[in-house]
Structure formats: C-alpha cells, structure tokens
C-alpha positions as CSV (number, residue, x, y, z in Angstrom):
1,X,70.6,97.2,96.5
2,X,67.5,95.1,95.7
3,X,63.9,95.5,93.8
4,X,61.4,93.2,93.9
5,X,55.1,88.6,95.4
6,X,53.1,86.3,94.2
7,X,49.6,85.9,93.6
8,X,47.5,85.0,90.3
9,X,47.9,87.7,88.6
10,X,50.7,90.7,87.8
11,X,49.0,93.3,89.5
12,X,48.6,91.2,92.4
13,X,52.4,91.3,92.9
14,X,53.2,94.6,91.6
15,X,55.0,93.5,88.1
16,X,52.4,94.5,85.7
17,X,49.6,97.3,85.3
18,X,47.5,95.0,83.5
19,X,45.5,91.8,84.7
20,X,46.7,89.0,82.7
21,X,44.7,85.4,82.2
22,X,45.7,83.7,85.6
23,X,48.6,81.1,85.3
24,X,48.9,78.0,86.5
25,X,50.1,77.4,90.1
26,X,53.3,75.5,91.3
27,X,53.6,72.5,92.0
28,X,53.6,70.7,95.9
29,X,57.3,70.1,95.2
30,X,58.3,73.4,93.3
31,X,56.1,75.4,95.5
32,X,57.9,73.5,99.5
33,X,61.2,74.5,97.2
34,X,60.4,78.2,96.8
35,X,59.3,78.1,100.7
36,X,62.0,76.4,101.9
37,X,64.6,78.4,100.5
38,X,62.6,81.7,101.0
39,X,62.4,81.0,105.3
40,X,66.0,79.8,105.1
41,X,67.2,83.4,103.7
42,X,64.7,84.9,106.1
43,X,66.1,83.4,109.3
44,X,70.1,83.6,107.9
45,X,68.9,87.3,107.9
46,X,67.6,87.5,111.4
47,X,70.4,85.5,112.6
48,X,72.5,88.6,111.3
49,X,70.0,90.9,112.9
50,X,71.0,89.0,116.2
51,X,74.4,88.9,115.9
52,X,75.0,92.8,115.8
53,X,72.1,94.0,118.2
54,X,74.2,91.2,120.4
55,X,78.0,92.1,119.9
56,X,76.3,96.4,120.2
57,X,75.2,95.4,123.2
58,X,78.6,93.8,124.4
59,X,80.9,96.5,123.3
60,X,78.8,99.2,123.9
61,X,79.9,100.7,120.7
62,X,78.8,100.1,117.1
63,X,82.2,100.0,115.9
64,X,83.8,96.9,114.0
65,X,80.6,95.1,114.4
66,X,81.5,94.0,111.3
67,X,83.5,90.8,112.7
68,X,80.7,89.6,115.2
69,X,78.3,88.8,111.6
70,X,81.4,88.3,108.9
71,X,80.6,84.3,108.6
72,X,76.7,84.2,108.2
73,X,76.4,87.4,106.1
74,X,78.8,86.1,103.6
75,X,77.0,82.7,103.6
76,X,73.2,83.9,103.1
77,X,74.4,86.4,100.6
78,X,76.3,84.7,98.4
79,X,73.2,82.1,98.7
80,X,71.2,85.0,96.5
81,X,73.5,83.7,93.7
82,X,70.3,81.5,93.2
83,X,68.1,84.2,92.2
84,X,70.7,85.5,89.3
85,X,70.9,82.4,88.0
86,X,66.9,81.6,88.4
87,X,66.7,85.1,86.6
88,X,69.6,84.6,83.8
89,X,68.6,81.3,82.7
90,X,65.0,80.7,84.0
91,X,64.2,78.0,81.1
92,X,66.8,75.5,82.5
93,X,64.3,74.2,85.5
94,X,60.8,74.1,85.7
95,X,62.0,75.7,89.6
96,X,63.6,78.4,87.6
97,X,60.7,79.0,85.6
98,X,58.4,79.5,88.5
99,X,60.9,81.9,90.2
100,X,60.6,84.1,87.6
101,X,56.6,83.8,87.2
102,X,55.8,84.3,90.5
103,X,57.5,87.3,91.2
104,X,60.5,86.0,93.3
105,X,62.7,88.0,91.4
106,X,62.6,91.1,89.7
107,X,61.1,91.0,86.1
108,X,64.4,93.0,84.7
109,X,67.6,90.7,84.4
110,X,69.7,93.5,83.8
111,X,68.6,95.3,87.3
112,X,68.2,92.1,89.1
113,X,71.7,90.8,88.3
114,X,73.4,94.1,89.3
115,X,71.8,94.2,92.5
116,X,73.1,90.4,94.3
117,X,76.4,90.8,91.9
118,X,77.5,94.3,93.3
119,X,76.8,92.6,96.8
120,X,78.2,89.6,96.8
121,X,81.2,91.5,95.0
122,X,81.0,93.7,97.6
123,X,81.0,90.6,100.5
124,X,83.7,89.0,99.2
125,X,86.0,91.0,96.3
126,X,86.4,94.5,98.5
127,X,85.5,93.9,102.3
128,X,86.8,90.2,102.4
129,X,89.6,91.1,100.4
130,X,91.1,94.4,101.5
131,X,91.1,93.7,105.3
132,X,91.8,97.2,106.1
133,X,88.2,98.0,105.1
134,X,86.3,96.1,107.7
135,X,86.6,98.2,110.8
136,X,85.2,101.5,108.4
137,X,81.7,102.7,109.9
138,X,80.8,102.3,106.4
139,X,81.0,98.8,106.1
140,X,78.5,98.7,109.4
141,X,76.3,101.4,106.9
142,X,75.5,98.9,104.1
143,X,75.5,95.8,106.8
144,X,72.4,97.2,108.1
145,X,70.6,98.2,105.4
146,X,71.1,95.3,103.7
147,X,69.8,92.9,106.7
148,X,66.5,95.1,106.9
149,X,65.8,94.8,103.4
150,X,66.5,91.6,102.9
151,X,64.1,90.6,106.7
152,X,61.4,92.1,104.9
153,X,61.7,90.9,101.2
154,X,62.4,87.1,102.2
155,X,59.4,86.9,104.3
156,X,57.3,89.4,101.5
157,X,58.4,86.4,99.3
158,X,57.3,83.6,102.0
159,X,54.1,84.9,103.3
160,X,53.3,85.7,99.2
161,X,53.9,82.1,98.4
162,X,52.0,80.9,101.3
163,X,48.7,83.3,100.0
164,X,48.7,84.7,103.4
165,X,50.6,87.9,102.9
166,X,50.2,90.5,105.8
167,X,49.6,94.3,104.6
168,X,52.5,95.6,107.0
169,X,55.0,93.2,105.1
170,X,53.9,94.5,101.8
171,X,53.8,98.2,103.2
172,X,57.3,97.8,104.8
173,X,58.2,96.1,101.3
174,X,57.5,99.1,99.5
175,X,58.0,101.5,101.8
176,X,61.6,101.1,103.9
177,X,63.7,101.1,100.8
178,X,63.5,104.8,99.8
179,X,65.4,104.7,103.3
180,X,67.3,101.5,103.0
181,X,68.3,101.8,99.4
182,X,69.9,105.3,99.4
183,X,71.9,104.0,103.1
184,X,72.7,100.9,101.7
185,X,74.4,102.3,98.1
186,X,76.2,105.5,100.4
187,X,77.8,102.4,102.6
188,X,79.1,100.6,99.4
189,X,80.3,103.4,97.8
190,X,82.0,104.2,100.9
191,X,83.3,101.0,101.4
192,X,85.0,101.0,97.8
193,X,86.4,104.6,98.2
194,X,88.3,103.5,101.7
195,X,89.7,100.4,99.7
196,X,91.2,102.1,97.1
197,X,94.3,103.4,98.8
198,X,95.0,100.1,100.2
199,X,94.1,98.1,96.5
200,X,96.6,100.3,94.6
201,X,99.1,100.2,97.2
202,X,99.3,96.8,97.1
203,X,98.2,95.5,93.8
204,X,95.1,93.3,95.2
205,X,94.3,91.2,91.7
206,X,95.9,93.6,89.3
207,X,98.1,92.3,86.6
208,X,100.9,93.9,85.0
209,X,102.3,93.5,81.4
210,X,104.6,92.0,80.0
211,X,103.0,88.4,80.6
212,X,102.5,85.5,78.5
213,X,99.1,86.3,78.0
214,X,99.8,89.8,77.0
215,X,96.8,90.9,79.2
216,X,96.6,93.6,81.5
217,X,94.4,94.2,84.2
218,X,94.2,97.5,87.0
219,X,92.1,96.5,89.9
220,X,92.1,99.7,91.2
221,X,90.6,101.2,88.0
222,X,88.1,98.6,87.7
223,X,87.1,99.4,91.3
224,X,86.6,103.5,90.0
225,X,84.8,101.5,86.9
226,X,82.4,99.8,89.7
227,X,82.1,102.6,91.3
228,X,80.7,105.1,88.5
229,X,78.2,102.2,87.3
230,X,76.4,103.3,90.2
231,X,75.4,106.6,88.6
232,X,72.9,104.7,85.8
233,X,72.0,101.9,87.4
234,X,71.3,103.2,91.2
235,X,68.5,105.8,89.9
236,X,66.5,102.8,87.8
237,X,66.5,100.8,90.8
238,X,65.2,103.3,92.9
239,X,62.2,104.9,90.2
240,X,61.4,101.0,89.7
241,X,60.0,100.6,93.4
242,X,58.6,103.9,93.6
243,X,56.7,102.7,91.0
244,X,55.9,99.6,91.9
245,X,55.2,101.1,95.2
246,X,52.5,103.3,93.8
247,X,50.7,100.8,92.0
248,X,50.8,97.7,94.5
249,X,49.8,99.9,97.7
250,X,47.3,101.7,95.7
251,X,45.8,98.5,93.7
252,X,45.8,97.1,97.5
253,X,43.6,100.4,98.9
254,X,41.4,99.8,96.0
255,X,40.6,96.4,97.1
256,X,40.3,97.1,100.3
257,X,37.4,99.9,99.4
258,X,35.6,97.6,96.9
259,X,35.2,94.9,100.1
C-alpha cells in the first residue's frame, strides 16, 4: 500500500489546505540526492515492469511470473526502507529533513511506516519464506499493483523535484490507486491466507516454551495478527488520498482557470 510532490508550498504538493510562508529550497547536493535515488527506484520499477510483460510473453501464461522478477523486486523494495527511516527519524540528516519537507513521504509516520513495512514483510517474511506461496495467482495480484504504483509515485517524486511535473503524472498519482490500492491489499491478504497452512505446519519462526528465555512466540498467530491490522489501517490509507486527491486536482483546475 502507499500514500503520498514538491513545490513551495503545501498545497502545491497536496499535504496541506493552507498556504504556508514558502521554505527554503534544497541544496545542489541534497536536492542530486533526492533525484538520484528517486530515478533509481523509478527504473528498478520499470525493470520489473519488463521482466513480467517479458517472461508473459514467453510462457504464454501469467502464471508463476513470480520467479522471472523475484531478485529486482526484493532489491528496489526493500530499498524503500530509506523512506521509513527518513520518515521515523527525519532530524538525524539535513537529507532526512528535506525528505520529509518536500513531500517525498507521507506527512503521517504512523501510515507511512505501515505501508513499506507490510511490504517489505511481505517480500521477504511470507513470500520469500514460505516457498509454497510463490506460484499463488495472488502473489502475481499484489506484484502488479505494486509496480504501477510505485512507476508512477517515483517519477511523481522526480519530475516534482525537478519543478517540471506533468499533469498526467499527478492525475495518474491521484487517480490509479483507488484501483491499485484495493488490488494490491486483496493480493496480500491473499498471499498471507495461502501461507498459513504451510507456516503452522511447519513452525516457520515460531518458538515454543519451555526455553531459557521463557519466551514464546506463534508465527502463525502473528500472521492472523498482521492480517486483521489491515482492517484500521487499510481504510485511512485509502480516505487519505481521496482526499488528497480532491484537493491537489482541484487546487491544480483552479490554477489552470485563473491562467
């Protein structure tokens, strides 16, 4: 799941229904930084893109995909691990400090951390782990939704940065997740349910008392735990960009009128 520009003011990126004195720009360094990393993530994405309309085209079938993008879509997104850290502690670097300013992440650290944690959880604790899980059509579900979404928020972020941000990215920004987000969640949750059987069967990173610790822990549980965290969390994510939605695209008509 994700929620997200950058610009002088919070309207301009959609994170505030005021307009607030206009802040100070990043620096030539900070600023190549923010760029760099933002077209990295966008091409990692694409590469992924590539990698499934290539191995469809191969098989003829959409099945098991999975395989044909497992290496780069673990790499690029456990590389959003950045932005919960840039998020979670944004005073430690002046970088940090600038993430969070100019709209590279979501204003909500709560939201924003629960969003690349479930998925890099996802990437690596469920479908890495239970191996069972990766031929599911699920799996293939949250795969694609996920590479969209994060095509079009890497290069939102880019193009924002550069001050040259195209309406269509900002339209498909705020417009392709009340499709995306929904598919993306119904893949994970999918994902999780099909691991279960295999989890409890076999134990996967439970631990059983009596230990020296005297600690206990059910995997399988915790995955039910994960699951049901969905309920509150999902529906805030998704009222947050409608919202955002309605006030960026209409602040941007506006604009457009007053021209």
């Amino acid at each position: 799941m994700a929620a997200s520009g950058s610009g002088s003011s919070r309207a301009d990126n959609g994170y505030g229904s005021q307009q607030p004195r206009r802040r100070k720009g990043p620096g030539a360094l900070a600023t190549a930084y923010l760029v760099i990393y933002n077209v990295v993530m966008t091409a990692g994405w694409l590469v992924i893109a590539v990698g499934l309309v290539r191995a469809y085209l191969a098989k003829g079938s959409y099945h098991s995909l999975y395989y044909s993008i497992e290496k780069p879509l673990k790499f690029f997104q456990t590389g959003a691990l950045l932005e919960v850290g840039i998020v979670v502690f944004p005073s430690t670097t002046n970088i940090c400090i600038l993430h969070c300013a100019f709209g590279i992440v979501p204003s909500s650290v709560v939201l924003t951390a629960f969003q690349v944690m479930s998925r890099v959880f996802l990437t690596w604790a469920v479908t890495h782990s239970v191996k069972e899980v990766q031929t599911e059509d699920s799996v293939l579900l949250f795969v694609v939704a996920w590479t969209i979404t994060e095509i079009i928020r890497y290069s939102f972020y880019t193009f924002s940065l550069l001050n040259h941000l195209p309406y269509l990215i900002k339209w498909a920004r705020y417009t392709l997740f009340i499709v995306l987000y929904p598919m993306g969640v119904s893949g994970e949750l999918l994902t999780i349910y099909a691991a279960l059987p295999f989890v409890r069967q076999s134990g996967l990173y439970s631990i059983s008392l009596p230990n020296k610790y005297n600690f206990s822990f059910d995997y399988y549980t915790f995955l039910i735990l994960v699951m049901i965290s969905y309920i509150p969390i999902f529906p805030q994510l998704y009222f947050h960009m409608l919202h955002q939605r309605r006030k960026v695209l209409s602040h941007t008509e506006e604009h457009k009128k007053s021209e």
